[in-house]
C-alpha positions, 0 to 999 in steps of 0.5 A, spaced: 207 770 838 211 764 842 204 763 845 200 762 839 207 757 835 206 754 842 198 753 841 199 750 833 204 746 836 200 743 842 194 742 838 197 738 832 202 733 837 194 732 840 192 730 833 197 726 832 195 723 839 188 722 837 189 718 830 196 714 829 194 713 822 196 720 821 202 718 825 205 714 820 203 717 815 207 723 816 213 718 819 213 715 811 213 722 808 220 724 812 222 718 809 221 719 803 224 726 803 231 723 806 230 718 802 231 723 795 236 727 799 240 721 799 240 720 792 242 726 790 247 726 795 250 720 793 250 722 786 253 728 786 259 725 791 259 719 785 260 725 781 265 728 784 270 722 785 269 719 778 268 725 774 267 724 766 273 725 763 274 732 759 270 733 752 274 731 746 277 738 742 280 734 735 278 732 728 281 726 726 279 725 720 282 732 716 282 732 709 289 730 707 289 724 712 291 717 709 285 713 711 281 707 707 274 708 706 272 704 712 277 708 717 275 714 714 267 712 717 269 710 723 274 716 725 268 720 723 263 717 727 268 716 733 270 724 732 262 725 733 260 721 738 266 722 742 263 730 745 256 728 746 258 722 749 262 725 755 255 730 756 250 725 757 254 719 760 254 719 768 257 715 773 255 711 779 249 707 775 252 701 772 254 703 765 262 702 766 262 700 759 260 707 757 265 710 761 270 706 757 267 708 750 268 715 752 275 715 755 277 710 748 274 714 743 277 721 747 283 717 746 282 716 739 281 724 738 287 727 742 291 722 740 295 725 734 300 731 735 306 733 739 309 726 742 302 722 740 301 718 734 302 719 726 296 719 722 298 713 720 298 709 726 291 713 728 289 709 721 290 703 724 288 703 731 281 706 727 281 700 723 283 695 730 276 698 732 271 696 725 269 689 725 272 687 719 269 679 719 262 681 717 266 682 709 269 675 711 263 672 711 261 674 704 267 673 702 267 666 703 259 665 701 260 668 694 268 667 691 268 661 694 262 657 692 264 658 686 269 651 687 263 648 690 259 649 684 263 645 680 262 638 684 254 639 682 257 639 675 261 634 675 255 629 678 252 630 672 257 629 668 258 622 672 249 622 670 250 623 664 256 619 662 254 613 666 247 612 661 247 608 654 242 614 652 247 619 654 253 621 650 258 615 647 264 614 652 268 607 651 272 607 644 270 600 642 277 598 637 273 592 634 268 596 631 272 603 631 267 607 633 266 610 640 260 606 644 258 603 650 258 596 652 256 592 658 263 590 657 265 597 660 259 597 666 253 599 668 248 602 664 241 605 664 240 600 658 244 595 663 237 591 666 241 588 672 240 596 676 235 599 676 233 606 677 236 609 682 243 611 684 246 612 691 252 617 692 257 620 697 261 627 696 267 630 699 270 636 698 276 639 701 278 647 700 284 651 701 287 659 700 288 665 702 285 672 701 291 677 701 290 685 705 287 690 702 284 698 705 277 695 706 278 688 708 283 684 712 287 678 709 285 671 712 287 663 711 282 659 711 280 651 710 274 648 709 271 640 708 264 639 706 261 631 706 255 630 701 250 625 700 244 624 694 241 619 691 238 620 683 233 617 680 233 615 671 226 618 670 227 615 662 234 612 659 236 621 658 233 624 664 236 625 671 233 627 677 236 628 684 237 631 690 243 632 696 244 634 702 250 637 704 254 639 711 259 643 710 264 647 715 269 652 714 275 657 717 278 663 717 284 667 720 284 673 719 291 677 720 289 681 726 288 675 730 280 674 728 277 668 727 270 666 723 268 660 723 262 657 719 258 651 719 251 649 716 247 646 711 245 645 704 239 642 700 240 641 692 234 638 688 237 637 680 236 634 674 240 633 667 236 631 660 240 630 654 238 629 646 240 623 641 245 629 637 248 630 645 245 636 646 244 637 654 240 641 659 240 641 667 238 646 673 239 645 679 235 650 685 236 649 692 238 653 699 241 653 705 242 654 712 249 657 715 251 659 723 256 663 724 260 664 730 265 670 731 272 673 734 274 679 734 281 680 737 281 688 738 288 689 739 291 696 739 297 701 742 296 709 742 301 713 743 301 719 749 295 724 748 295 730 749 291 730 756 297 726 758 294 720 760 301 716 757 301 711 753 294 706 753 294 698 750 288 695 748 287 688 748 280 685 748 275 680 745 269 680 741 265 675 740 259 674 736 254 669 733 249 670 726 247 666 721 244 665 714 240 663 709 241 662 702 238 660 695 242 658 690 239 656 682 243 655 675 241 652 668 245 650 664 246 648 657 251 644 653 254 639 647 258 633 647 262 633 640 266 626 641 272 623 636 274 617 637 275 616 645 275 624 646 270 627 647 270 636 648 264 638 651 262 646 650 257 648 656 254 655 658 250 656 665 248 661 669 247 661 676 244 666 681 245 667 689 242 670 694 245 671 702 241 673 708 246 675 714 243 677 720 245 682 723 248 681 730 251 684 737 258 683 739 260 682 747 265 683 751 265 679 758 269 678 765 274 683 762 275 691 765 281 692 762 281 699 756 277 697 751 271 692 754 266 698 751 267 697 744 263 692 742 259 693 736 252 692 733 252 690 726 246 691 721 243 685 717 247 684 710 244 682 703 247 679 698 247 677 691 251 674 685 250 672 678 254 669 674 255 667 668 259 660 667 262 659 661 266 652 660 270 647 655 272 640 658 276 634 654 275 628 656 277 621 653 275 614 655 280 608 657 277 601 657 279 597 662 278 589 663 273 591 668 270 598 666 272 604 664 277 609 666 276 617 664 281 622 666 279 629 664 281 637 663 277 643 665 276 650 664 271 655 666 270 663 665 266 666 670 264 672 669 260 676 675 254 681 674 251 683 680 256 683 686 257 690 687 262 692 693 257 691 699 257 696 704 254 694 711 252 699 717 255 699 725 255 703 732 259 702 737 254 698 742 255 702 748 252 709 745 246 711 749 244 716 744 240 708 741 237 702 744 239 698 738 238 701 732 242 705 726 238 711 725 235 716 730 227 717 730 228 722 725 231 718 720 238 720 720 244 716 722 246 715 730 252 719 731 256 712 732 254 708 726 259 707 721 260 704 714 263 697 713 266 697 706 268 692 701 272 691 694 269 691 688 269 684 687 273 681 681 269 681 675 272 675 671 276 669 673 277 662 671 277 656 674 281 651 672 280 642 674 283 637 673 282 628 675 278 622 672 272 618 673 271 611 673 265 606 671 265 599 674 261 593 670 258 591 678 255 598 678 260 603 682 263 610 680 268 614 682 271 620 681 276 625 683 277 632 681 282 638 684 281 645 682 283 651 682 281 660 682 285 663 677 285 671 676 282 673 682 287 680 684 286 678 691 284 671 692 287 664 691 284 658 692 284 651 691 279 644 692 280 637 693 273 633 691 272 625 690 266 621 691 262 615 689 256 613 686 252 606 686 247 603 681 242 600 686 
């Protein structure tokens, strides 16, 4: 038997001898056979050195805990997410964001009972870890268009009080009646202007948005700088268009910021009849870019594993953007005694907003929390509203022109904006590559709702400031204006412009 092993042996060194190609070959296919060893050596070493950590037992959501919706659907994802999680996340490969993601959301699990956190506090370390600046977004766009639908309002107001054709503005004490003169300025009767018009708007906003269960509180400011030009088709015809940069923040009481800025085109048009009856529209869209902070900043008590007190404190950051399109029609009646003039005005006017959705990333940071990125989905939004108005109005002859203070009162009703609901996950979840939803069509285990308030159905706006008409072809007006009745928004706006016959 030795004599035969030593033939084979023999043999094959000879045919190795005779045919170095077959030599390499073999010396490669050893290599190989190391090689693999040596991964699965190294991967079980990485394993034993840095082991998972324990699959999280605990329900945090129960049936009498105190939690707001969104809290409530981010527990839920995270008590699902968190056994499975710790199953398939593996050691060793460059997904230390992973890691991170397991051991805050066993955290997040064990963290309730003897010597851990009380529902309550698990409330808010749930509510640390939503992304409560995607309802902000929406805020801003939709309550907060309402003060700037006003300064499209009043440039028409300007078009129309500033024409001949129009309704009768100065009180003329020779003759007692109200009308206009050349006396009073420019007119579209005035031959020394022609046809067009060139203006320039400013408009400065301000308020605050109070806390509710769903969404966060914030402070905001915002400035917008508008530029048009209008053309008189006929003595009681407008046309015109604009084009509006606008930027805005917000704080939010966490620590969080959204800042806004983009741009807006508006095509308009007034006509009016000789009994004072008046139509206008107005259609345009915009663009807005959106660039996010989210301060996830939260204490969680000792768990029940023993891991001791654990503080989290990281940033999110996110960039999105926008588009929108927004269009009114109007109708309304001057009735005018003397020098004052009521006017009666009734629009309709509709919004829709498309959010992007977006991916937050946390960098150049490992400390607890760097995992919990998240992905938001795409929002849609849309508004009707009804715009009921009455404004007075009284004409001041001047020996340069006209001056016209006014006051103003608007009901808004609001039909379509529902309370939106807007879907997460947690980036780092492996069981999706970017997604909502499983191939079968059912929810990733991580993803979550993000829900808003029922928006205020009725509120008001309430304005105040004068106009101006000069005889070399200048207007001018200021308005400031306010939201009244909305339960947890107050608002304010500072608009001036200038208009000039051409």
């Amino acid at each position: 038997m030795a004599v035969r092993v030593e033939q084979r042996y023999n043999e094959r060194e000879a045919l190795l001898s005779s045919n170095p190609g077959r030599t390499v070959l073999a010396v490669a296919g050893w290599g190989l056979i190391l090689t693999v060893l040596l991964m699965v050596t190294s991967e079980s070493w990485a394993q034993t050195v840095n082991p998972p950590g324990p699959v999280a037992r605990g329900t945090i959501v129960k049936p009498d805990s105190p939690y707001s919706s969104v809290e409530s659907s981010v527990g839920i994802a995270v008590q699902n997410l968190c056994p499975s999680l710790v199953g398939r996340t593996k050691a060793g490969e460059n997904n230390s964001q992973q890691l991170d993601l397991q051991v805050r959301c066993t955290e997040m699990v064990q963290s309730q009972g003897p010597g851990g956190n009380s529902a309550e506090a698990t409330g808010q370390v749930l509510r640390a870890a939503t992304a409560e600046e995607a309802a902000t977004q929406g805020t801003q766009a939709v309550e907060l268009s309402a003060l700037q639908g006003f300064n499209i309002l009043t440039r028409l107001e300007q078009l129309r009080t500033a024409s001949s054709g129009g309704p009768s503005f100065a009180y003329n004490e020779e003759s007692g009646r109200v009308t206009f003169n050349q006396d009073f300025g420019g007119s579209a009767g005035d031959d020394t202007f022609g046809p067009w018009s060139m203006f320039l708007n400013g408009a400065l906003t301000t308020g605050d948005r109070d806390e509710t269960g769903n969404e966060s509180g914030f402070d905001f400011d915002g400035g917008a700088i508008t530029l048009g030009a209008d053309y008189r088709a006929s003595d009681n015809t407008f046309f015109g268009a604009s084009l509006t940069w606008g930027q805005a923040d917000a704080d939010l009481v966490n620590g969080s910021k959204v800042e806004t800025d983009g741009l807006g085109l508006l095509g308009y048009f007034t006509t009016y009849t000789k009994n004072d009856i008046f139509i206008d529209g107005v259609f345009g869209f915009g663009q807005r870019d959106y660039d996010q902070t989210r301060k996830i900043n939260y204490s969680i008590g000792s768990t029940q594993t023993g891991t001791g007190s654990v503080t989290v404190n990281q940033d999110a950051r996110s960039s999105t953007d926008g588009d929108e399109i927004v269009a009114s029609i109007g109708i309304g009646k001057d009735f005018v005694r003397d020098a004052n003039t009521f006017t009666l005005t009734g629009h309709l006017a509709y919004m829709d907003l498309d959010i992007d959705g977006y991916q937050e990333t946390i960098s150049g940071n490992t400390d607890p929390g760097f995992g919990l990125a998240l992905e938001v989905d795409k929002q849609t939004i849309e508004s009707l509203r009804s715009v009921i108005g009455l404004q007075w109005s009284r004409a001041i002859s001047t020996s340069r022109g006209v001056t016209i203070p006014f006051l103003r009162g608007d009901w808004i009703h609001e039909f379509k904006n529902d309370a939106r609901e807007t879907r997460a996950r947690f980036d780092n979840d492996p069981y999706t590559t970017g997604g909502f939803y499983l191939p079968d069509g059912s929810p990733a285990s991580s993803t979550f709702a993000l829900i808003t308030d029922n928006p205020d159905e009725d509120y008001f706006r309430l304005g105040a400031g004068a106009s101006a008409v000069w005889s070399n072809g200048w207007q001018g007006f200021v308005s400031v204006d306010a939201l009244v009745g909305l339960e947890n928004i107050s608002a304010y706006g500072l608009t001036l412009g200038f208009r000039k016959d051409l």
